[in-house]
C-alpha positions as CSV (number, residue, x, y, z in Angstrom):
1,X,20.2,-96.5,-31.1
2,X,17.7,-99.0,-31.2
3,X,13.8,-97.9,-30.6
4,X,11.2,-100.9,-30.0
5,X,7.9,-100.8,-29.0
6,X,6.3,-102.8,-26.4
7,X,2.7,-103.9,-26.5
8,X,1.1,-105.9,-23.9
9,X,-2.0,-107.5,-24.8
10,X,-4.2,-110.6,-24.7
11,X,-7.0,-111.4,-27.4
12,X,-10.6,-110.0,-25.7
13,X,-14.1,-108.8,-26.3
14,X,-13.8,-105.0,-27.7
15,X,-10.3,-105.1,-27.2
16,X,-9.5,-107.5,-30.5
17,X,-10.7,-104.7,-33.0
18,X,-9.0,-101.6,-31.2
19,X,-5.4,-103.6,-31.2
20,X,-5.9,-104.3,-35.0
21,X,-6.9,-100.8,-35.9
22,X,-3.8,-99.2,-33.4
23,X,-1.4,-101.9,-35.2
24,X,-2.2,-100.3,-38.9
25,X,-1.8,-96.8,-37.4
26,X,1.7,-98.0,-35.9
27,X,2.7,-99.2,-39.6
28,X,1.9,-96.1,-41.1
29,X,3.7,-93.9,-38.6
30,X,6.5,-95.7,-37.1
31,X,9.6,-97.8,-38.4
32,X,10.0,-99.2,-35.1
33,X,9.6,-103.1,-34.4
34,X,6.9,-104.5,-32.5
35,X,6.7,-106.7,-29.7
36,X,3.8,-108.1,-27.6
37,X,3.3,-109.7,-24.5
38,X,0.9,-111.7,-23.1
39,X,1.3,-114.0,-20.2
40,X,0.4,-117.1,-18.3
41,X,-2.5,-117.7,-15.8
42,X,-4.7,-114.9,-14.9
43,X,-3.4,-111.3,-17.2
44,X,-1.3,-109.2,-15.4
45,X,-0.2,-106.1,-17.4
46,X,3.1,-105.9,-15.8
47,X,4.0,-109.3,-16.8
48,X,3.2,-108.6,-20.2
49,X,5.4,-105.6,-20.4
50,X,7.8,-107.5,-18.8
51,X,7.9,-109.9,-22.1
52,X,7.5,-108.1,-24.3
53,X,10.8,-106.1,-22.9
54,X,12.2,-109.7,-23.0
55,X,11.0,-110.5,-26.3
56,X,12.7,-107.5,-27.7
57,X,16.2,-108.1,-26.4
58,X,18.7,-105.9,-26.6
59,X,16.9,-102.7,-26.9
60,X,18.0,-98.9,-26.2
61,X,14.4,-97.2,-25.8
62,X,11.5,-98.7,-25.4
63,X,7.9,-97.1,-25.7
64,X,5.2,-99.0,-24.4
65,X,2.1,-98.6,-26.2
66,X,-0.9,-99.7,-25.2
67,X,-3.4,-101.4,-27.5
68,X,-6.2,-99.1,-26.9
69,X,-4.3,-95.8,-27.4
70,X,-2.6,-93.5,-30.2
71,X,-0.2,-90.6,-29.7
72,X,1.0,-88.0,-32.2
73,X,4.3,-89.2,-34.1
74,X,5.7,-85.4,-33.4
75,X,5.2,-86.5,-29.8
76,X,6.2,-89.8,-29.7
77,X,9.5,-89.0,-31.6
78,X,10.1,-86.3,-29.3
79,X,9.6,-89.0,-26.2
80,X,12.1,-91.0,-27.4
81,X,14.5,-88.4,-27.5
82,X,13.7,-87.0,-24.1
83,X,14.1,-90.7,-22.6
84,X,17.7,-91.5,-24.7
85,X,19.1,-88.4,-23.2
86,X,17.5,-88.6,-19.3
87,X,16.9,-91.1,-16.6
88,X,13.6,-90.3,-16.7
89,X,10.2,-91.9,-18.0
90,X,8.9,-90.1,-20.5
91,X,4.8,-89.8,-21.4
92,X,4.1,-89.3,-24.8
93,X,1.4,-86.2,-23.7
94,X,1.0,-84.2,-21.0
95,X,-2.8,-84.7,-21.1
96,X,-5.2,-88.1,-21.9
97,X,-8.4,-87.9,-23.1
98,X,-11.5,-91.4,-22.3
99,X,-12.9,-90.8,-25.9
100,X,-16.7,-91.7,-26.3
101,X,-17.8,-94.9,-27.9
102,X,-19.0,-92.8,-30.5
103,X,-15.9,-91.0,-31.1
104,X,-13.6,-94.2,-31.2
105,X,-16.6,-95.5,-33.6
106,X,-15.6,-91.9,-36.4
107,X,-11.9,-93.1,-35.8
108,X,-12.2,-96.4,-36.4
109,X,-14.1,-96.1,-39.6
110,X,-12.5,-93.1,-40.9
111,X,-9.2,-93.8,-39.8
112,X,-8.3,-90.4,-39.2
113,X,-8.2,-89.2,-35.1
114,X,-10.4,-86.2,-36.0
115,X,-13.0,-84.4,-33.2
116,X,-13.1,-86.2,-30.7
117,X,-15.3,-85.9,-27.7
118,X,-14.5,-87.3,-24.0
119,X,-16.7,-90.5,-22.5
120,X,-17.8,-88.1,-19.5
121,X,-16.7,-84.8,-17.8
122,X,-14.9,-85.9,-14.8
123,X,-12.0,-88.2,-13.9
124,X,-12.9,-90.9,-16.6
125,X,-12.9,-88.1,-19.2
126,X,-9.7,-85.8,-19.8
127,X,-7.0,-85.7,-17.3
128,X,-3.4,-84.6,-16.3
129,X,-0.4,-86.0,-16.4
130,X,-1.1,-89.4,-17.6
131,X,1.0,-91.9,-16.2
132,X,0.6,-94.5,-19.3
133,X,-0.8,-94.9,-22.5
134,X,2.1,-94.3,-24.7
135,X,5.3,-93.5,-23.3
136,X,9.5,-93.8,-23.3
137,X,11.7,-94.9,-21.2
138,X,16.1,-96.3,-21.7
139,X,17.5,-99.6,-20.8
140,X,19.2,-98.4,-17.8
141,X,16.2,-96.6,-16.4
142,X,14.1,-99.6,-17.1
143,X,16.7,-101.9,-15.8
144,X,17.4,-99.6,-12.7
145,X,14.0,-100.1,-11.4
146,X,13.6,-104.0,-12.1
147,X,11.3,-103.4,-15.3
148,X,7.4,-104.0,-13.5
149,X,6.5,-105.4,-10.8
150,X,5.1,-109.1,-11.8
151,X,3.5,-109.8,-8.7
152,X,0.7,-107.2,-9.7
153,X,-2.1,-109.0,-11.7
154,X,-5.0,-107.9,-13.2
155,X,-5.3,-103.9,-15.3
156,X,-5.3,-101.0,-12.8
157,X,-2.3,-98.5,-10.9
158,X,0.2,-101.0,-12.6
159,X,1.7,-98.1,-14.3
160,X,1.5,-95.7,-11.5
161,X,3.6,-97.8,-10.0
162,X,6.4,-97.8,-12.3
163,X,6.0,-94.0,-12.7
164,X,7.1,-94.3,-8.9
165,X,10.0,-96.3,-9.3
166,X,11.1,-94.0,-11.7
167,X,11.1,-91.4,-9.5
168,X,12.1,-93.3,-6.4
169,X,15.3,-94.9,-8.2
170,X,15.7,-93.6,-11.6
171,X,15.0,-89.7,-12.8
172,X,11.7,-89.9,-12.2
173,X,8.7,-88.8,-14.6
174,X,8.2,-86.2,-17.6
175,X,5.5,-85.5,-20.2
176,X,5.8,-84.0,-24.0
177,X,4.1,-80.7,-23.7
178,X,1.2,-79.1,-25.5
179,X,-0.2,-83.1,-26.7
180,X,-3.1,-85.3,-25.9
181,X,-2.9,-88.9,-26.4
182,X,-6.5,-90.7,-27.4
183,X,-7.2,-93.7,-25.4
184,X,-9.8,-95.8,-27.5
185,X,-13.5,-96.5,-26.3
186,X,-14.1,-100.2,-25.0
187,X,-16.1,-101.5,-22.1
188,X,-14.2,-100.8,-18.8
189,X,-12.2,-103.3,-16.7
190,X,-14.1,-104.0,-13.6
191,X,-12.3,-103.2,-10.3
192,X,-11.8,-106.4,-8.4
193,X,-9.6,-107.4,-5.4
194,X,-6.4,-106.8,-7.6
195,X,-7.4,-103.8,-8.4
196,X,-7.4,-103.0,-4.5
197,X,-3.7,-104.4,-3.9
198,X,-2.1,-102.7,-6.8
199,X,-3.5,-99.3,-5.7
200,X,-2.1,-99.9,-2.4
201,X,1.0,-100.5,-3.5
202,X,1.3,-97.7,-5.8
203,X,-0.2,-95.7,-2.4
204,X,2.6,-97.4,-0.2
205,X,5.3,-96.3,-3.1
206,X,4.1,-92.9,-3.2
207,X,5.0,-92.1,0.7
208,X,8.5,-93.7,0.1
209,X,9.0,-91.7,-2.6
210,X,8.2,-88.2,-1.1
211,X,10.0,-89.5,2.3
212,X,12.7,-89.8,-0.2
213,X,12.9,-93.9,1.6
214,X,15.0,-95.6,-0.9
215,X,16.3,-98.0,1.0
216,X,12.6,-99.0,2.5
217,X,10.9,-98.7,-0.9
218,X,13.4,-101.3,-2.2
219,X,13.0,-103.4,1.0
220,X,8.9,-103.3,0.6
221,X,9.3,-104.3,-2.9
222,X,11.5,-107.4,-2.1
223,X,8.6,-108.6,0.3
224,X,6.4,-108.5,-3.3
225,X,9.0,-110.7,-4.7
226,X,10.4,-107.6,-6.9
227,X,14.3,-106.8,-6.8
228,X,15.5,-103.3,-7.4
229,X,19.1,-104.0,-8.5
């Protein structure tokens, strides 16, 4: 079986120095090869998944791991076997935690992922469920739904939409139990009008998938220009 991870990034302000430091802690914790996207144009992070799933070629899982954020090996290897033996997408945690600036500033310097404090104490803090970060999915799953949609640009719901593929045409979602993944602190992306269409798309998915509307979620994402095989 052969296990690649998937990075998408571009070179940024705050983001340069978090993707260096998550790069040493994949080296120490992972034999996996690493590929990274980037795109054309304006960034869009579905894009950049999409090449580095390209760039990779023939692959048999693939976790996608962001370049801000570190998971527990225990629960990454465990991901990986979840998504080789389902059709489901498989997060690395079942619970993601915003660290502080001065927590991702300890980590950083020490680099061990040691006490680590939330950046506030509502939805921007520690959450549920996470639908990105670091997580697992098979080629057929990822192929089933049409990898990401490319039409989505900018950072924001991109994920949440592929976590509603999956469960619209694939297995749908799961999450390693009893973990935390540890999103690194950088300045947050702004929310700008594509911000605004992807979460309406990801809202527009989410009623087809609990109508159980296969056939019109596949027909509303050909009218984005995405084909559902």
């Amino acid at each position: 079986m052969r296990t690649v991870i998937l990075t998408p990034f571009r070179s940024a302000p705050g983001r340069d120095v978090l993707w260096e430091w998550v790069q040493g802690w994949i080296s120490a914790h992972y034999d996996f090869p690493v590929y990274v996207g980037d795109c054309d144009g304006r960034f869009s992070v579905s894009q950049a998944r999409n090449n580095a799933a390209r760039a990779a070629g023939d692959w048999d899982v693939a976790i996608f791991h962001d370049c801000d954020t570190i998971a527990h090996p225990e629960a990454v290897a465990q991901a990986v076997d979840m998504a080789a033996n389902s059709m489901q997408m498989v997060v690395t945690a079942d619970s993601h935690m915003y660290c502080d600036r001065a927590s991702s500033e300890r980590i950083l310097n020490s680099g061990i992922p040691m006490f680590p404090r939330p950046d506030t104490f509502d939805k921007h803090g520690i959450y549920e469920r996470p639908c990105s970060g670091v997580f697992a999915v098979n080629r057929d799953v990822f192929d089933k739904v049409g990898g990401y949609v490319e039409s989505l640009s900018g950072w924001g719901y991109e994920d949440l939409v592929f976590l509603q593929m999956c469960g619209i045409f694939a297995g749908g979602n799961a999450w390693v139990p009893g973990h935390i993944n540890l999103h690194l602190w950088h300045p947050p992306s702004p929310r700008t009008d594509d911000t605004l269409i992807n979460e309406t798309v990801w809202r527009v998915l989410t009623e087809f998938r609990v109508s159980r509307d296969t056939k019109g979620a596949r027909t509303y994402l050909a009218s984005l220009g995405h084909t559902v095989p």
